[in-house]
VODREN-414846 format. One record per residue (C-alpha): z, y, x; residue number from 1; chain; residue in one letter. Coordinates in steps of 0.02 Angstrom, whole numbers, plus 50000, padded with zeros to 5 digits. Layout:
residues N
<site pz="Z" py="Y" px="X" num="NUM" cadena="A" residuo="A"/>
...
***
This chain:
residues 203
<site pz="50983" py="54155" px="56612" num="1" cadena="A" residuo="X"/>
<site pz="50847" py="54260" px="56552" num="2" cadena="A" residuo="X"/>
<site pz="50673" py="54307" px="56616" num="3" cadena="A" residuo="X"/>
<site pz="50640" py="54474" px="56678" num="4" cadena="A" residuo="X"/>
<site pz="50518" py="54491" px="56493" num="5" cadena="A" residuo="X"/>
<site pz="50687" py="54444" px="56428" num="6" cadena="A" residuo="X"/>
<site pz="50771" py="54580" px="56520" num="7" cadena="A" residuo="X"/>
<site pz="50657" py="54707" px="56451" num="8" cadena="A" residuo="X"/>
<site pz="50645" py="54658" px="56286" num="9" cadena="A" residuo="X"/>
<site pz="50791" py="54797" px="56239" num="10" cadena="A" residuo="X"/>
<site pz="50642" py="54952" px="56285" num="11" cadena="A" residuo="X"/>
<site pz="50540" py="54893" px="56134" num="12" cadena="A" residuo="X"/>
<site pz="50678" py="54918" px="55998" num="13" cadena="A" residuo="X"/>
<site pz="50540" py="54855" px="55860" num="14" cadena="A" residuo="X"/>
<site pz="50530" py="54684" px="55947" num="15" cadena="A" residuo="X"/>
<site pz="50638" py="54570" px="55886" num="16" cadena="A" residuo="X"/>
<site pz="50742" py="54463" px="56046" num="17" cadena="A" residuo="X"/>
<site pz="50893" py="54397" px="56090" num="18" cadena="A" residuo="X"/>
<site pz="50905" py="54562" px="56215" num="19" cadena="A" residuo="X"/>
<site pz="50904" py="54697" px="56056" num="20" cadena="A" residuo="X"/>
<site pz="51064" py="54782" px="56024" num="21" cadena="A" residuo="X"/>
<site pz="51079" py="54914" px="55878" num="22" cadena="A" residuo="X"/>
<site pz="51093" py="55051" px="55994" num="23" cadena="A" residuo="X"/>
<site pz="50911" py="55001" px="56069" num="24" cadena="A" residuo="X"/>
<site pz="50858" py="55016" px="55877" num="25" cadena="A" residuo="X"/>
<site pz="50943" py="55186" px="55856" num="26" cadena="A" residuo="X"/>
<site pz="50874" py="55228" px="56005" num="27" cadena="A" residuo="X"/>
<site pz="50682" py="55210" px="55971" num="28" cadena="A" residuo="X"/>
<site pz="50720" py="55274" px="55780" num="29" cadena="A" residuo="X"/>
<site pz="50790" py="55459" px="55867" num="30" cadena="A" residuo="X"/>
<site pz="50659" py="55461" px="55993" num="31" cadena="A" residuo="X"/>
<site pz="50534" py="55438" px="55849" num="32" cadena="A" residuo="X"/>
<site pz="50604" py="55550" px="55714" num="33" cadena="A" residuo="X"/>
<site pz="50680" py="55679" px="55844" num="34" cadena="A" residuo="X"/>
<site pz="50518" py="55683" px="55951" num="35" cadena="A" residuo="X"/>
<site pz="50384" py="55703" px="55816" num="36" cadena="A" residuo="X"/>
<site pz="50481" py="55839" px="55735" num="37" cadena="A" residuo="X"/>
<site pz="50494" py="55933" px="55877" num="38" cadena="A" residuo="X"/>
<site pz="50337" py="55922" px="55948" num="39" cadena="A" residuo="X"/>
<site pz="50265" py="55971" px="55766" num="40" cadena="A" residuo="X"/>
<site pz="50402" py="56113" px="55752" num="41" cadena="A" residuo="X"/>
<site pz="50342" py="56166" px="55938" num="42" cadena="A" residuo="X"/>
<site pz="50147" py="56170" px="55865" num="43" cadena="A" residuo="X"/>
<site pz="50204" py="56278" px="55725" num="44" cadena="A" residuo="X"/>
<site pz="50323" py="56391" px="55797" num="45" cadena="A" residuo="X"/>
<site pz="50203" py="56410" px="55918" num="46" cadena="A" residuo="X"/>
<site pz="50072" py="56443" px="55800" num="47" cadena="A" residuo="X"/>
<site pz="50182" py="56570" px="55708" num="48" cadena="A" residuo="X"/>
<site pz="50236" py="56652" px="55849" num="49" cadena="A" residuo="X"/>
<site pz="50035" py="56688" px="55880" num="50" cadena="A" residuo="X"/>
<site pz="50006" py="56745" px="55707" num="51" cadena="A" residuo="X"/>
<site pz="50164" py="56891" px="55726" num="52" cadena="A" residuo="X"/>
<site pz="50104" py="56958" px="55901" num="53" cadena="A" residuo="X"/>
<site pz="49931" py="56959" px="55826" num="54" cadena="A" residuo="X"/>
<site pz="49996" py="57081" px="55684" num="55" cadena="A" residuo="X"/>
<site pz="50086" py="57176" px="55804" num="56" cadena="A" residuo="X"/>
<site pz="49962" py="57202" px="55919" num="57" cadena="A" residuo="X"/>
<site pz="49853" py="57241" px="55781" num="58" cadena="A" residuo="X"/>
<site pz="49980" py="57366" px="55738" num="59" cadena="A" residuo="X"/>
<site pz="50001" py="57436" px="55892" num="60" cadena="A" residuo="X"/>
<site pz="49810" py="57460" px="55950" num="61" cadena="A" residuo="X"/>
<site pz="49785" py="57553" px="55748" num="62" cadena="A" residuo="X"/>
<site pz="49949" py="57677" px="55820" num="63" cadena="A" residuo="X"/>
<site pz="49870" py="57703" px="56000" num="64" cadena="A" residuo="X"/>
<site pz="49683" py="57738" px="55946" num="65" cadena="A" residuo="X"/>
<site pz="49774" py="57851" px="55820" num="66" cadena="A" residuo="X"/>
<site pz="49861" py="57970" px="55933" num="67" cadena="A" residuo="X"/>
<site pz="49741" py="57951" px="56074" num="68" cadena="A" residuo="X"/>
<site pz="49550" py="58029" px="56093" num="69" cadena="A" residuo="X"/>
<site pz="49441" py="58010" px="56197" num="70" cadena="A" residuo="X"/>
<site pz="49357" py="58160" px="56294" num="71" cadena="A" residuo="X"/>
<site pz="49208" py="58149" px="56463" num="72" cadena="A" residuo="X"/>
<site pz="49277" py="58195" px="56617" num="73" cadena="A" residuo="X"/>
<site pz="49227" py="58217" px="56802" num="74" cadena="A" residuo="X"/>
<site pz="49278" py="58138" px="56923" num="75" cadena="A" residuo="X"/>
<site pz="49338" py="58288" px="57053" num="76" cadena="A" residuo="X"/>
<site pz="49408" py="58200" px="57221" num="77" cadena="A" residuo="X"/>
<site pz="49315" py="58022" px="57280" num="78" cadena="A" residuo="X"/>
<site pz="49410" py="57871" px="57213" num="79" cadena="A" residuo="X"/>
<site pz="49381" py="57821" px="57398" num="80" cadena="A" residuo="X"/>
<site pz="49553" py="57941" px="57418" num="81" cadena="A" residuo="X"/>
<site pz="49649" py="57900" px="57288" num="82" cadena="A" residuo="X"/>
<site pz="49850" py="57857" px="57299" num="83" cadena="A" residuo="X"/>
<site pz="49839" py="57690" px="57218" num="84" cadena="A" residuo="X"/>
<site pz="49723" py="57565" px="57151" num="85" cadena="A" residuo="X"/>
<site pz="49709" py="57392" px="57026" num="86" cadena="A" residuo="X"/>
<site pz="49622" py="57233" px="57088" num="87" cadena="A" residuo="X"/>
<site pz="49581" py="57082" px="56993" num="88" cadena="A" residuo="X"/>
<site pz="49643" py="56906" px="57016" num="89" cadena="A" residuo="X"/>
<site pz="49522" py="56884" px="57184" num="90" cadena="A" residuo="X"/>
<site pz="49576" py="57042" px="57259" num="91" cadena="A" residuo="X"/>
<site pz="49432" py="57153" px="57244" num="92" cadena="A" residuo="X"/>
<site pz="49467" py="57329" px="57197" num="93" cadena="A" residuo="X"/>
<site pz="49419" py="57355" px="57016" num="94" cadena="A" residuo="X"/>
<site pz="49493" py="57543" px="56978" num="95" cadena="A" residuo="X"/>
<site pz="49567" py="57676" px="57075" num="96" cadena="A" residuo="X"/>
<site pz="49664" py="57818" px="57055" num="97" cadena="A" residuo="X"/>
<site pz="49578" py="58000" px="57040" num="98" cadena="A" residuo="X"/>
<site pz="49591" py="58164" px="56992" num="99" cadena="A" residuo="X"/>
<site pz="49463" py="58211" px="56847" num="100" cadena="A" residuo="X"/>
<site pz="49436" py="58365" px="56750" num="101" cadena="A" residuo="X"/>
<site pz="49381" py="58372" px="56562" num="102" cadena="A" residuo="X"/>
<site pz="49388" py="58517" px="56440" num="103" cadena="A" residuo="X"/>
<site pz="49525" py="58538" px="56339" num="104" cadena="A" residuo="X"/>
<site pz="49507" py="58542" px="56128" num="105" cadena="A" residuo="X"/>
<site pz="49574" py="58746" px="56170" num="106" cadena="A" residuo="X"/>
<site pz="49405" py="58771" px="56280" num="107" cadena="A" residuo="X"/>
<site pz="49516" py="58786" px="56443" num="108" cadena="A" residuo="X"/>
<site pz="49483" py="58658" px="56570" num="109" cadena="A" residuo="X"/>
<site pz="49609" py="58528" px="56629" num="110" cadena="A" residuo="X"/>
<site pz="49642" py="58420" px="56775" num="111" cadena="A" residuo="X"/>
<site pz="49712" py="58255" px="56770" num="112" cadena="A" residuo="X"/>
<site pz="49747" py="58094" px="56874" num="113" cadena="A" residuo="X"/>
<site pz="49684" py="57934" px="56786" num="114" cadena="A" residuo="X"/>
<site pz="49606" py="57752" px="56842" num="115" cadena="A" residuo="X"/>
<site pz="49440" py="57757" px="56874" num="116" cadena="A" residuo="X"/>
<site pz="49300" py="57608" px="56900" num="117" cadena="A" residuo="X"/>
<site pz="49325" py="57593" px="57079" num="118" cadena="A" residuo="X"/>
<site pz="49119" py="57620" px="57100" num="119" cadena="A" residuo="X"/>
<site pz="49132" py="57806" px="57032" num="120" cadena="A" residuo="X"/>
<site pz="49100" py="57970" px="57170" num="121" cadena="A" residuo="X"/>
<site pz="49142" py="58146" px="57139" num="122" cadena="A" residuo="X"/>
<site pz="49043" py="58210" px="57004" num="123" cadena="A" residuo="X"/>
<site pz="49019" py="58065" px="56914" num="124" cadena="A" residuo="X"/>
<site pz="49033" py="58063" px="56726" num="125" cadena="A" residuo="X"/>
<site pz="49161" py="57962" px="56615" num="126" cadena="A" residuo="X"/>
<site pz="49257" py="57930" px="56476" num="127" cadena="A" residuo="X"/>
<site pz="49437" py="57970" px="56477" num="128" cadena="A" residuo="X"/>
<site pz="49587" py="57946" px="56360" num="129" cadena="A" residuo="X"/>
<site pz="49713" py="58074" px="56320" num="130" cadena="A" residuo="X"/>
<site pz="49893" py="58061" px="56228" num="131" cadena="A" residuo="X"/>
<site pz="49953" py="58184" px="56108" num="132" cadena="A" residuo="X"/>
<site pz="50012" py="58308" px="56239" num="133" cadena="A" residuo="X"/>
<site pz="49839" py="58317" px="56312" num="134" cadena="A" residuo="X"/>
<site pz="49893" py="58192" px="56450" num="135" cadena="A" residuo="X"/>
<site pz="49760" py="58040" px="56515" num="136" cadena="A" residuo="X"/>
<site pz="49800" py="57895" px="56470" num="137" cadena="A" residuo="X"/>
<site pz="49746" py="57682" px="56455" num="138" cadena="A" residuo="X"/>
<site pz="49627" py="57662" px="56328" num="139" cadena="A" residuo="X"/>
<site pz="49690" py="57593" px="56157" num="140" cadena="A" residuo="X"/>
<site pz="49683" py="57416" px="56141" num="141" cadena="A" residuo="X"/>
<site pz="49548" py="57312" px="56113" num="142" cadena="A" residuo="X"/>
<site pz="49512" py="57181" px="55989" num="143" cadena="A" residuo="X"/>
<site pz="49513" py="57051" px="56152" num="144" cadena="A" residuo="X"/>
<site pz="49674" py="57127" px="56219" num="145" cadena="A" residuo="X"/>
<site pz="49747" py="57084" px="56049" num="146" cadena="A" residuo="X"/>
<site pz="49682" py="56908" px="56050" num="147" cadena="A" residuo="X"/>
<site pz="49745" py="56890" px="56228" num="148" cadena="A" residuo="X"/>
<site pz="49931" py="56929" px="56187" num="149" cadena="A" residuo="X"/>
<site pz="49927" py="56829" px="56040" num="150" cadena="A" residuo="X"/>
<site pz="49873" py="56678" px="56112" num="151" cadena="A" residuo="X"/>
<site pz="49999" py="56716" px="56266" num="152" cadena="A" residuo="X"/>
<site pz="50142" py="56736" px="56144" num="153" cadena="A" residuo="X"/>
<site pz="50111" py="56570" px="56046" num="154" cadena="A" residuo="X"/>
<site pz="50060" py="56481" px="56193" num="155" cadena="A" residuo="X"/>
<site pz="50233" py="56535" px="56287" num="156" cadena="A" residuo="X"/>
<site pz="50327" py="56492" px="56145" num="157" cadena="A" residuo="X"/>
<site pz="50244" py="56320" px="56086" num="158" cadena="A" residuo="X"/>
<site pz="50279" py="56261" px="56274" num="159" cadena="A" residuo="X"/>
<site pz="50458" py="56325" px="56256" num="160" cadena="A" residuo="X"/>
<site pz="50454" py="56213" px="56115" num="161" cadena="A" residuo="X"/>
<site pz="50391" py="56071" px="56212" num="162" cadena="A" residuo="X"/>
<site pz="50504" py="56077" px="56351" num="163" cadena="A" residuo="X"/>
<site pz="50658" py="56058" px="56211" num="164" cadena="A" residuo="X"/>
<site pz="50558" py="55894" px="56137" num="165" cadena="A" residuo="X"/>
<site pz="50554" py="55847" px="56309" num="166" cadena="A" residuo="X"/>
<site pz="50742" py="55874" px="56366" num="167" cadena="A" residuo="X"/>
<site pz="50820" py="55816" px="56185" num="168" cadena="A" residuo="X"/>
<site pz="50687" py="55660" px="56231" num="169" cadena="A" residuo="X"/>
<site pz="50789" py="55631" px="56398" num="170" cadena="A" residuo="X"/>
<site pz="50970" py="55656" px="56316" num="171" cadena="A" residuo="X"/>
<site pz="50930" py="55525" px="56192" num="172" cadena="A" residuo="X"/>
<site pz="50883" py="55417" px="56318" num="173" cadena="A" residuo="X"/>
<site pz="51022" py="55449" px="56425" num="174" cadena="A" residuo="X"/>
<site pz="51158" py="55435" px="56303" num="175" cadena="A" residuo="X"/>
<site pz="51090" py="55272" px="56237" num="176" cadena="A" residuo="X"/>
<site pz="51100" py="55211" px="56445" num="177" cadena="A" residuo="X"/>
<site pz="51256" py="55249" px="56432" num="178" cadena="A" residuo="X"/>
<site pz="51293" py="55158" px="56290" num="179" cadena="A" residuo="X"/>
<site pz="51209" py="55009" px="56325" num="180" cadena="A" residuo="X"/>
<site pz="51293" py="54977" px="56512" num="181" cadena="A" residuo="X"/>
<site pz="51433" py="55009" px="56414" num="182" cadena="A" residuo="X"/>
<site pz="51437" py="54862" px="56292" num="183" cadena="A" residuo="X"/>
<site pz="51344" py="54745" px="56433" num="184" cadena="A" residuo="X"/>
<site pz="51498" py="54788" px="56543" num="185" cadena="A" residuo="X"/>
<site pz="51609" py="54728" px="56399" num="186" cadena="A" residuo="X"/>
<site pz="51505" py="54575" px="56366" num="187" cadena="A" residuo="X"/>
<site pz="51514" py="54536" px="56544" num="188" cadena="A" residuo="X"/>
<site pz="51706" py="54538" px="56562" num="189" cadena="A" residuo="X"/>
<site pz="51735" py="54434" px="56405" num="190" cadena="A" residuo="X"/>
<site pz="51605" py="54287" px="56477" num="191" cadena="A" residuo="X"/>
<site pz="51639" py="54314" px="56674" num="192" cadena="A" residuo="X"/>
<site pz="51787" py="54228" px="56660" num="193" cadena="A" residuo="X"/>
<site pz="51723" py="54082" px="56564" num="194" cadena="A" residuo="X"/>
<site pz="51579" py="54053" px="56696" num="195" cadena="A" residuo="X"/>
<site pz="51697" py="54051" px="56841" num="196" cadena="A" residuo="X"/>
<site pz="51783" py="53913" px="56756" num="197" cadena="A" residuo="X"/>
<site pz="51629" py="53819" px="56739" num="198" cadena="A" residuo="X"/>
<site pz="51579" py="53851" px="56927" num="199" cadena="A" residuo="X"/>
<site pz="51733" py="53792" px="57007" num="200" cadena="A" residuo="X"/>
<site pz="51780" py="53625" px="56870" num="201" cadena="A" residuo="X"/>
<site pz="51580" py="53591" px="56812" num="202" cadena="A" residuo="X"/>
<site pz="51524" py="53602" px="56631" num="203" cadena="A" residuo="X"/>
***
């Protein structure tokens, strides 16, 4: 019988041994063609994906700094009373909601609930963004908010990718299991026989 290096010899398909079968050599060829392509069409994909947000987002921030304009307002009620609020990742309060008041391009002036930098009073100063109907709204984006997305979007996609190297990685290996018990399984039902004859009449 064989040693237990001889019982392993069939997970290095590029090692030569009386172990090998064909499907252990199929085996390591798939996992080393199928893998590397995938992994380097997860990179790329990945990498395109990036490059298309980026151009959208690019896009997109052009379209929103086009119909939006900035105007000062005040701030009229204490952000200490406002409805709702955004934190950060920690939990501290960054913005709040509150109601400021601006003049409007017709000379009128105009009130208008907005997020506000959660250290602002009544009375403060600020700069507020307004849609085409005169409404406040987010700033347009920035340059880093464009980056940010990008990067999001290739990185969500490129480990998409990944995870399908990774599964077709497991269904190669589990078909070739399969495949493998099965031909032992035949081996072992051709020669069982012959070695019970041996055991019970000697060689």
């Amino acid at each position: 019988m064989g040693t237990v290096a001889d019982a392993a010899e069939w997970r290095h398909p590029w090692r030569d041994g009386p172990l090998r079968r064909p499907v252990d050599v199929v085996e390591g060829w798939l996992l080393l063609v199928l893998g590397t392509a995938l992994w380097a069409g997860a990179l790329l994909v990945g990498a395109l994906a990036g490059w298309i947000a980026y151009g959208q987002g690019v896009e997109q921030a052009d379209q929103q700094r086009a119909s939006r304009q900035p105007v000062q307002a005040e701030v009229v009620r204490d952000v200490s009373g406002g409805p709702g609020h955004w934190a950060d990742g920690d939990g501290r309060v960054q913005k709040m909601r509150a109601e400021v008041r601006w003049t409007g391009t017709d000379g009128r002036p105009a009130t208008g609930v907005t997020l506000v930098p959660a250290d602002a009073g009544r009375g403060d100063r600020l700069e507020v963004w307004l849609d085409a109907y005169g409404r406040p709204t987010q700033p347009p984006m920035s340059p880093s908010d464009v980056w940010l997305g990008a990067v999001m979007a290739g990185t969500t996609v490129g480990l998409l990718g990944a995870g399908a190297a990774a599964g077709a990685r497991v269904v190669v290996r589990r078909v070739a299991e399969r495949r493998r018990m099965a031909q032992w399984e035949d081996e072992w039902e051709r020669v069982e026989p012959e070695w019970r004859r041996r055991g019970a009449w000697g060689p």
